[in-house]
C-alpha positions as CSV (number, residue, x, y, z in Angstrom):
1,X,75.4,-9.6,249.7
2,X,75.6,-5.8,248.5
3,X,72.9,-3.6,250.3
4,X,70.7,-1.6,248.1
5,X,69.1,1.7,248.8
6,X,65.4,1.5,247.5
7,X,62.5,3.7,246.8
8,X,62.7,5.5,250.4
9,X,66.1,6.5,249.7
10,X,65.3,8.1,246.5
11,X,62.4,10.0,247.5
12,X,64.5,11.7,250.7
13,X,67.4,12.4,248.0
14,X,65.1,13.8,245.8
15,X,63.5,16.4,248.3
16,X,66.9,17.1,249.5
17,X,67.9,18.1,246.2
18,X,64.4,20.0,245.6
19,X,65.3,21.8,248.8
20,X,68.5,22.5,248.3
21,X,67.7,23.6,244.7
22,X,65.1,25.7,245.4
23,X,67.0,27.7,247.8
24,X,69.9,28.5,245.3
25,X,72.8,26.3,247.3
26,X,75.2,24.6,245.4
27,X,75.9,20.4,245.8
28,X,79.6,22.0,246.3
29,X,78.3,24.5,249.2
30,X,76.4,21.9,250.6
31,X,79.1,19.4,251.0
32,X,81.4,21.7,252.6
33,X,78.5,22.3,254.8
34,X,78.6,19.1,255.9
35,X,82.4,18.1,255.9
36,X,81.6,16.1,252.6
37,X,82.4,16.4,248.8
38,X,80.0,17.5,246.6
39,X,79.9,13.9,244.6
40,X,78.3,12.5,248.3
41,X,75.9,15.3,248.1
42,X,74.8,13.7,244.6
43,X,75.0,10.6,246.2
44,X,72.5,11.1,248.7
45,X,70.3,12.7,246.1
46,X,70.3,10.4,243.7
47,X,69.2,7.7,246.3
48,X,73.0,5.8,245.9
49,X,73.6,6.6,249.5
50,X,71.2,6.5,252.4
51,X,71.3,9.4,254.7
52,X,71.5,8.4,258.4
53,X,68.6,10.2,260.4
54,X,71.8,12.0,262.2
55,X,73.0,13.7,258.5
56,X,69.3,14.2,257.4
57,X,68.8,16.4,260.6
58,X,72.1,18.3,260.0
59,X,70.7,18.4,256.3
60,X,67.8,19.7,257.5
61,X,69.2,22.5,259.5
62,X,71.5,24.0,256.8
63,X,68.5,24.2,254.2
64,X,66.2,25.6,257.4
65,X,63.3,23.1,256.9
66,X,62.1,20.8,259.4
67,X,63.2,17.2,259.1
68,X,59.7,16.4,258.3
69,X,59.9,18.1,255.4
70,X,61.9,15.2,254.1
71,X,59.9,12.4,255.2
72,X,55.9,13.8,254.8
73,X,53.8,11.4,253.2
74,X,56.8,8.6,253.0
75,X,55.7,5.5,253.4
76,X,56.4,1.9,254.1
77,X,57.4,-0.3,251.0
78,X,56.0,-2.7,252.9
79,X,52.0,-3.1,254.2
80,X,49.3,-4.7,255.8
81,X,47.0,-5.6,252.2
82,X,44.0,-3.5,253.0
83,X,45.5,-0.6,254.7
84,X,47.8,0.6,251.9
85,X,48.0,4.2,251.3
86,X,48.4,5.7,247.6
87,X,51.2,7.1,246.9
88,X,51.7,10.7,245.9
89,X,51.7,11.1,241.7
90,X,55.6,11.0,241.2
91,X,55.8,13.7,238.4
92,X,55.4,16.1,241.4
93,X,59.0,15.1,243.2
94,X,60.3,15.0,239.1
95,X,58.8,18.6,238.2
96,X,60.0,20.0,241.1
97,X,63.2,18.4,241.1
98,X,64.1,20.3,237.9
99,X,65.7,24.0,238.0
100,X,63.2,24.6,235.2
101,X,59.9,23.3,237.8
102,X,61.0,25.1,240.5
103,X,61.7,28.1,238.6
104,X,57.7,27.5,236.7
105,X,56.1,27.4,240.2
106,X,58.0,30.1,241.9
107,X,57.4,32.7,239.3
108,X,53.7,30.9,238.7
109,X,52.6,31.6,242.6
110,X,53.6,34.8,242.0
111,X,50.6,35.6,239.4
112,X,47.9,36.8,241.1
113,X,45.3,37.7,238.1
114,X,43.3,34.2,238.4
115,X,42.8,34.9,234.5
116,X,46.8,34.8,233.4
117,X,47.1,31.8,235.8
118,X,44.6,29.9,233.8
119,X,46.0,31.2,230.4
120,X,49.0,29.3,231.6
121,X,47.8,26.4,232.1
122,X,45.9,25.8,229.2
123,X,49.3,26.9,227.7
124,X,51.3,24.2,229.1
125,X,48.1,21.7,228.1
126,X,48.4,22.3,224.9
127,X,52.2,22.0,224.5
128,X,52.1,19.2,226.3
129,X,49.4,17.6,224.2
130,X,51.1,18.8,221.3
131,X,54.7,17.4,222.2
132,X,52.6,14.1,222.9
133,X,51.5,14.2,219.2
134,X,54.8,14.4,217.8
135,X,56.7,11.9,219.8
136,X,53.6,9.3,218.7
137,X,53.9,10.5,215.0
């Protein structure tokens, strides 16, 4: 029977890639980093490949985060009825694991007029509602 990688997997891919990403590094530079190719690297972000807590903390090192940086607010895919924790909305990991996210929040934090911050946002509410609209028409 063929092992899968599951939700876990993804989610630590995905904030590996958001990291990686948001620091300007290459899946190329990273792989060579690491003694791997850069097809691994998209591997292990895509959530094909599990990364072994050994790799993740030499991950870790190279894109200067802590490990936990990775793993904060995983959870289980499996618990106790009762005692379940919600998960965190998922368009967060997707936005910021876009070059144009991370390139909306790191020029976005650096607006400090409260004013043109909330100008943009009721810009990207109304595209957003607008681009709604047309995909239903």
């Amino acid at each position: 029977m063929k092992k899968s990688t599951g939700s876990i997997d993804k989610e630590v891919g995905s904030r590996v890639r958001m990291r990686r990403v948001s620091i300007g590094m290459s899946q190329e530079k990273l792989g060579d980093m690491l003694g791997l190719t850069f097809q691994q690297v998209q591997k292990y972000e895509k959530g094909m490949n599990r990364i072994s807590v050994a790799r993740l903390i030499e991950i870790a090192k190279i894109l200067g985060v802590d490990i936990h940086f990775f793993l904060d607010g995983v959870t289980s895919t499996t618990s106790t009825p009762g005692f379940a924790e919600e998960n965190p909305p998922a368009y967060v990991a997707d936005m910021m694991s876009t070059p144009e996210g991370l390139q909306l929040v790191r020029h976005f934090t650096g607006i400090s007029n409260p004013k043109v911050r909330k100008s943009i946002v009721q810009l990207v509410v109304s595209l957003a509602a607008q681009d709604v609209a047309e995909r239903s028409a």
